[in-house]
N, C-alpha and C positions, 0 to 999 in steps of 0.2 A: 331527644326530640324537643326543639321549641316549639311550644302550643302558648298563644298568647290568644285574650278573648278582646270582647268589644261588649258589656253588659249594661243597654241603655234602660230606662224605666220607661213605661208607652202610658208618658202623662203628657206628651206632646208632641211636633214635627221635629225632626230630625235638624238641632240648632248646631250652629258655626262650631262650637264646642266640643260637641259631642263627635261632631264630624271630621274631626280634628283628632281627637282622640282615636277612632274607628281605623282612618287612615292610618298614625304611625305605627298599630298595631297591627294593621295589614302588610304597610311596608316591612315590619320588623320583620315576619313572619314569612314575605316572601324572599327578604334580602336573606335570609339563615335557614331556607329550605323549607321552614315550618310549616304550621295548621293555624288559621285563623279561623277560633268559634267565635259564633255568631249567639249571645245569649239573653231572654229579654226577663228581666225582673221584674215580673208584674204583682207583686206582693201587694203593694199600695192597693188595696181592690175599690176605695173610691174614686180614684183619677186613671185607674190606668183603663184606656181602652181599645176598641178591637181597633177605631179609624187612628191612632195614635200607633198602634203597629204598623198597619199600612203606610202609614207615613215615616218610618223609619224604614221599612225594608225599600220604598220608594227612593228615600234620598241615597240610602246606599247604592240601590242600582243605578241610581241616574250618574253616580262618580265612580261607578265601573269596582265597586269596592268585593268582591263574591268571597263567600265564606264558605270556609270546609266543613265544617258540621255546625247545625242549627234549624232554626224554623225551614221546613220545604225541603230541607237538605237532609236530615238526622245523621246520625252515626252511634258512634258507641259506647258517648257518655251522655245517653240524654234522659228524659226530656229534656228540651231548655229552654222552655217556660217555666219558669220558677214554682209556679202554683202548682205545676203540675209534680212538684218535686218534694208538695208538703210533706208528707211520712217522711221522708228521709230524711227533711230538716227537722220533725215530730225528736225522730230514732233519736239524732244525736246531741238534741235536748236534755230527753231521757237521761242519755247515758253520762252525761255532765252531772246532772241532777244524784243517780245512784252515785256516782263518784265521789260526791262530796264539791265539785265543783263548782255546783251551780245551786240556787235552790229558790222555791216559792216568796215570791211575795206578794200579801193581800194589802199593802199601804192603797187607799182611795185618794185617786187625781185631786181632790179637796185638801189631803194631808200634804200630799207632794205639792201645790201650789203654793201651801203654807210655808212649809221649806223652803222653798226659792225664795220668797219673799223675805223670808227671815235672814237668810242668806245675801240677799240685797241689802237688806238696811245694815249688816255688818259690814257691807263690803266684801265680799268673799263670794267665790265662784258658786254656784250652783252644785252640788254634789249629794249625790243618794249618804243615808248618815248609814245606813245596812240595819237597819232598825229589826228587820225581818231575817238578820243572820240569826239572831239571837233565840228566835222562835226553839221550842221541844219540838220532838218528833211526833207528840202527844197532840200540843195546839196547831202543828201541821196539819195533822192527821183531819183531826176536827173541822179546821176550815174545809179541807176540801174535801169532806162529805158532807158539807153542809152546802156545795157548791158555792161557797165565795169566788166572784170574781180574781183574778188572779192573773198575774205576770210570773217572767222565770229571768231571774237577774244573775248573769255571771258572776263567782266570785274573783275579785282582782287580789293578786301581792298585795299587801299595801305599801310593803317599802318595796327598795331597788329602783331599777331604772330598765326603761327598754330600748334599745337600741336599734334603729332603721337604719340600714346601709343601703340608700338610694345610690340609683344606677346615673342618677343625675346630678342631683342634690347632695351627696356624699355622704358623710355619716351625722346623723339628727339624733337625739336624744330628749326622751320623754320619761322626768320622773314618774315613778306608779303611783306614788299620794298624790297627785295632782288630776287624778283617776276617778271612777266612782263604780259601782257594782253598776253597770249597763244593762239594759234589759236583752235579752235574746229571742225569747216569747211572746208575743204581746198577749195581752188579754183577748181574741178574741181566736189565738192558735195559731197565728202564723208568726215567722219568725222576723226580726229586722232585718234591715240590710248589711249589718258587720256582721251575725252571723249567719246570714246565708250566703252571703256572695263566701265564706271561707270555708263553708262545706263543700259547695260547688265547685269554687277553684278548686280543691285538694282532688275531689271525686273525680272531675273533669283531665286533671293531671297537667293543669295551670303552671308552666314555669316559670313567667314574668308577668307581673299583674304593669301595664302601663297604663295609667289614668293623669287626671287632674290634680294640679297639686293642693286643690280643696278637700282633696281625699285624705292627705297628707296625716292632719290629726287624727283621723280614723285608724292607721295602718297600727300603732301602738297596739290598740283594743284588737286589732287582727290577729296582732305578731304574737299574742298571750293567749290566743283562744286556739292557734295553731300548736302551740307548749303544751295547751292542757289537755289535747288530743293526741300526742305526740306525733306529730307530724311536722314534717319540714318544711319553714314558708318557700312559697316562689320570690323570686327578684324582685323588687319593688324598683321603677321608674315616674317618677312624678313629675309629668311635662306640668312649663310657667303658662298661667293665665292669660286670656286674651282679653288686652284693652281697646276699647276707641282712642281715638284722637288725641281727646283733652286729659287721659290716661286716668278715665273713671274706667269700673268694668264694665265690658261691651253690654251694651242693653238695644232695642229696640231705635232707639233716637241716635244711634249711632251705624243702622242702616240693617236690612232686613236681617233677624236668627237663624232664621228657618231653611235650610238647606236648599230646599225642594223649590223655596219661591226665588231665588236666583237663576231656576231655569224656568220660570216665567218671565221674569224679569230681561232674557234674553241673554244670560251668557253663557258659554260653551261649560260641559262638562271637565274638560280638558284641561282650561284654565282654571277652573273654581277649583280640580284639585292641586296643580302647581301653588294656586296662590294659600289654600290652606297648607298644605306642605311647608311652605317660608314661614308660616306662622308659628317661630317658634325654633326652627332648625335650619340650618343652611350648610351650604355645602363652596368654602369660599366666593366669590363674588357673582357667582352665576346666580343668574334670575327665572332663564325656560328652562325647562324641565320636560325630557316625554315621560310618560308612566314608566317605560323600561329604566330611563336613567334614574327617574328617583325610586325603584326597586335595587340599584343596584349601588348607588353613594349614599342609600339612606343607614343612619346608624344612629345608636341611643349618643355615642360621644360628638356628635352633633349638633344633639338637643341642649338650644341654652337656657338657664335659670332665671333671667332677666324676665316678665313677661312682654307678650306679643303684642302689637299694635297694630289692629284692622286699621287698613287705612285703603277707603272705596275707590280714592282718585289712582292706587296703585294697582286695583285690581281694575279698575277701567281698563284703565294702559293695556295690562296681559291679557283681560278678554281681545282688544285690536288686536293684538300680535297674533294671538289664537284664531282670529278671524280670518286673516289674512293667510294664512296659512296652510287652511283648510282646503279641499277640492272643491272646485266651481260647482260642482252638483250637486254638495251636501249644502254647500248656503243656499243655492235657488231651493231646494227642498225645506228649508229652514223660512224662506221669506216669502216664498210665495202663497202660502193661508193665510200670513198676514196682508199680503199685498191684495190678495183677492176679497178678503173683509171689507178693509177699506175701498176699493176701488171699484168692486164688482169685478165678474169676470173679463178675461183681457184673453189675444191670442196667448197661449203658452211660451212660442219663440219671443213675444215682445217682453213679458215678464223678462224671459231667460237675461236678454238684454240689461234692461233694468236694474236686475241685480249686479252684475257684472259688473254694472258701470260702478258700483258703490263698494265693491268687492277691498279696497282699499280704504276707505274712510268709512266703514262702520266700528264702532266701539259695541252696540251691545246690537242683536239681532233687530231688535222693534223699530231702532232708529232708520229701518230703510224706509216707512211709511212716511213719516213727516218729511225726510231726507228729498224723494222722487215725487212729491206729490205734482209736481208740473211735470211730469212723463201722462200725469193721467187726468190731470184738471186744465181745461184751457184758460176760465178765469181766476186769475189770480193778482193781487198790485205789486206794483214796481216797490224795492228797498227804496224809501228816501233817500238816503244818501244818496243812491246809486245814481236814481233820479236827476241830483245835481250834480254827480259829479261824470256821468257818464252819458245824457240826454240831454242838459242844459250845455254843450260845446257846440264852437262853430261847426264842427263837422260832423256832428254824430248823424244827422237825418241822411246828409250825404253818404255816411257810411254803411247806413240800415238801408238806402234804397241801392246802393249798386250792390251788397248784397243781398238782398231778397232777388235782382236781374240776375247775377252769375250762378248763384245756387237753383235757379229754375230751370236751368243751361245744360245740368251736372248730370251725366249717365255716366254708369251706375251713379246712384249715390248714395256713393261708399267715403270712407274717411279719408282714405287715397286719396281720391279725387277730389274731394270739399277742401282739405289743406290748403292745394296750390291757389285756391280762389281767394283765399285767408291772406294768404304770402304776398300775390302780386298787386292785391286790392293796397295794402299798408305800403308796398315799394310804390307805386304810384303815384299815392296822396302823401307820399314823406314822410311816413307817418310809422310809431315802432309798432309792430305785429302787435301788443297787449291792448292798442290805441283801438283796433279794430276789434280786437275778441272780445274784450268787456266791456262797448254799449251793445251789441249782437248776446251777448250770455245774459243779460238784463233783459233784453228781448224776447228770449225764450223760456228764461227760469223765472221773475222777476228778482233773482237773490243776486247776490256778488259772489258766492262759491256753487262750483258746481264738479259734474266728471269731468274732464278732458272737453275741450270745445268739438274737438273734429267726432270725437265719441258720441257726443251729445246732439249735434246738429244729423250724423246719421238715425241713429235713434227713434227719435222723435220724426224722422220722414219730411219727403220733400213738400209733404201740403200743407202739414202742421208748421214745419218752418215760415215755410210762405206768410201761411195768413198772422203768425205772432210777429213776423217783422213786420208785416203791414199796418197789422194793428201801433206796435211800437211810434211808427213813423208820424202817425198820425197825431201820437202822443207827445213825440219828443218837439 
C-alpha cells in the first residue's frame, strides 16, 4: 500500500510551498491507489497555533486536496497531532538511550555558543565535540537526580557514509564525520523534528516520504536513526525549490505565500492547483490540466531537479482560461457580492447580465468591478484619447445624433435588432462599421474597450442609451 503524508508546522497560513508539496503527495497517492495522511507537527509549542491550523486545513480544502486519515478524519495510526503523540516519542527516546544509542547531555547553551564560535574562528562547521559521550554512568546518574537541565543527543557512526537514493535526485551521499551527535530531546521533553517526524513515518506506515529539497540534509540524520531502530526507511523524493522571477527564493516581494489569500485575491481553485502542479513537474508540453488528468499523468519521473519559477503573469493567463470555462452561474455567483458592495443593490437579471457580458475578459474575479463600473455609474469622463480621436471628427455628433434617433425607434430592444441600426447607419455615411461603434462606445462607457457593442447598448437599456448619447453630443 502506498501511504504518503503531508506534515506541515501551524506556525503559519498554508504557503505556495507547502502547498505544493501537499498536492504531489496527494497526486502520488491518488495516481497509485493510496492514502494521503494528513499530519500536523505542532511541537514548536511557541509559534504553533490553533488559527495557524485553521489556516492550513482552510487552504487545503479551498484546492479540493482531502485526506484519508488525519485531524477531523482519524484512522488507525493516530493521533496526528504530534503533541498529542509525546509518550510515544518519550518510549522510543528511552529505548535509544537503554541501548546505548543515544545518551544525556547536560552541556549549557553558554558552552555550546562557545563552541560555535570557536569553531567559527577556525573556520570549521559548527559540530557537537560529544563532550557528554564521555560522561560515567556515576556522573549521569548524579546530574539527573540533581535535576540538571538536560537534552538527549543521538549517537552517530563517526566514520562511513550514508547513502539517500532519491526517487528524484538519484543517489546523494553524506559522509558521517561531517555529522554531529544531533539532539532528539530537547530540554524541555519534546522531541525535534528529525526524530519525530521518523517515529511517525515508521508508526504511521509512511512508504515515501515526498517533501522539499531543503529537507534534503536532514534525510542522512533520518536514514541512521531509522538503522538504529531497525527499521526500514520509506522512499525518499525531494521535489526542487520554488523561485521568483529574478531566481532569488520565492518570498513575499515576489507575490502573495499564502495559499488561502489567492482566493481572496480572486482566482479560481481550479487554476491555482494546475498552476502549482507545473511547479516543478510537467507532463510534455501541455499547460490545462483538470484535477482528474493530473491524477492520472502525475508521476515522481516527472518531477524535475531544476528549481521552479513562480511567475504571476503565467498564472494570470491560467486563472483567464479557468474563468472562461467555468458555467455562467458559478461566475455570477462569484461576482455578484462583489458587484453588489460596490454598487449597491441592482435587479438580479441586470447583474446576471453584467457579468456575462465580461464572462470572457476577466483574468482574476474582482476585476469585474472596476471592469463594469459604467453598467452602474452614469457619471463618468471620457478617455482623452478617445476624446480626440473619436469626438474631435467631422462626423462623430452626426453619428451620435442619428444614433440616439434609430435606437429610440428599436422594439424590442434586443441585440438583433440594435445591429441593423449599426450596419445601415455606417453604409450610409460611407463610413467602415468601427467608424460608428467607437465614438457611440465612448458614449456610453467613457473607455476605448468594452463587451461587444450590440451586448452593451442592450444592456444598459434604451433610456440610459438615450440620455449618454445626448449627454456625449453635447460634448463632442
Amino acid at each position: 500500500m502506498i501511504r504518503v503524508r503531508f506534515a506541515p508546522s501551524p506556525t503559519g497560513a498554508l504557503h505556495i510551498g507547502g502547498a505544493r508539496t501537499a498536492l504531489f503527495n496527494w497526486l502520488y497517492a491518488r495516481n497509485q491507489g493510496g492514502q494521503f495522511i494528513l499530519r500536523i507537527e505542532d511541537t514548536d509549542r511557541e509559534r504553533s497555533t490553533v488559527e495557524a491550523n485553521r489556516a492550513i486545513f482552510d487552504g487545503l480544502e479551498w484546492l479540493g486536496l482531502d485526506w484519508d486519515e488525519g485531524p477531523n478524519v482519524d484512522g488507525p495510526f493516530g493521533p496526528y497531532f504530534q503533541t498529542e503523540r509525546l509518550k510515544i516519542h518519550q518510549d522510543h527516546v528511552e529505548q535509544l538511550v537503554k541501548e546505548g544509542k543515544a545518551y544525556y547531555c547536560f552541556c549549557t547553551p553558554d558552552e555550546l555558543d562557545k563552541k560555535r564560535k570557536e569553531a567559527a574562528e577556525r573556520k570549521e562547521a559548527p559540530r557537537y565535540d560529544g563532550k557528554c559521550r564521555k560522561l560515567s554512568e556515576a556522573e549521569i546518574k548524579a546530574r539527573l537526580d540533581s535535576g540538571m537541565p538536560k537534552v538527549v543527543r543521538f549517537m552517530l557512526p563517526p566514520m562511513g557514509e550514508t547513502i539517500v537514493d532519491d526517487k528524484i535526485r538519484g543517489k546523494v551521499v553524506f559522509q558521517n564525520e561531517l555529522l554531529d551527535d544531533f539532539v532528539i530531546l530537547k530540554s524541555d521533553g519534546f522531541p525535534t523534528y528529525n526524530f519525530a517526524c521518523v517515529v511517525d513515518d515508521h508508526l504511521m506506515e509512511i512508504s515515501h516520504v515526498i517533501r522539499g529539497d531543503d529537507h534534503l540534509s536532514n534525510t542522512p540524520r533520518q536514514i541512521l536513526l531509522y538503522l538504529a531502530f531497525g527499521w526500514k526507511p520509506p522512499k525518499f523524493a525531494h521535489i526542487p525549490m520554488i523561485l521568483g522571477k529574478d531566481k532569488a527564493r520565492m518570498s513575499k516581494r515576489h507575490g502573495a505565500t499564502s495559499v488561502i489569500s489567492y482566493k481572496d485575491m480572486g482566482y479560481l481553485p481550479e487554476a491555482m492547483l494546475n498552476y502549482i502542479a507545473k511547479l516543478g513537474w510537467g507532463f510534455g508540453d501541455e499547460e490545462l490540466f483538470l484535477r482528474e488528468d493530473l491524477i492520472k499523468k502525475f508521476s515522481l519521473k516527472g518531477v524535475k531537479k531544476s528549481p521552479a519559477v513562480f511567475d504571476m503573469d503565467k498564472l494570470n493567463w491560467l486563472n483567464g482560461k479557468y474563468i472562461r470555462q467555468i458555467l455562467p452561474e458559478r461566475l455570477v455567483d462569484l461576482c455578484e457580492p462583489l458587484l453588489i458592495e460596490a454598487y449597491g443593490n441592482h435587479d438580479v437579471e441586470y447583474l446576471k447580465k453584467v457579468v456575462m457580458a465580461f464572462h470572457d475578459r476577466l483574468v482574476l474575479i474582482p476585476d469585474i468591478v472596476p471592469l463594469s463600473s459604467y453598467f452602474f455609474k452614469d457619471e463618468f469622463d471620457y478617455d482623452k484619447k478617445g476624446v480626440e480621436k473619436h469626438f474631435k471628427t467631422p462626423n462623430a455628433k452626426k453619428i451620435l445624433t442619428a444614433l440616439k434617433e434609430r435606437l429610440a425607434e428599436v422594439e424590442p430592444f434586443t441585440k438583433d435588432k440594435i445591429e441593423p441600426v449599426f450596419k445601415a447607419l455606417a453604409e450610409e455615411l460611407g463610413l467602415k462599421l468601427g467608424q460608428v461603434i467607437h465614438p457611440c462606445r465612448l458614449a456610453l462607457t467613457g473607455t476605448l474597450e468594452s463587451p461587444p457593442m450590440y451586448d452593451l447598448v442592450e444592456i444598459l437599456g434604451k433610456k440610459k442609451v438615450e440620455e449618454r448619447l445626448s449627454r456625449a453630443i453635447k460634448f463632442s
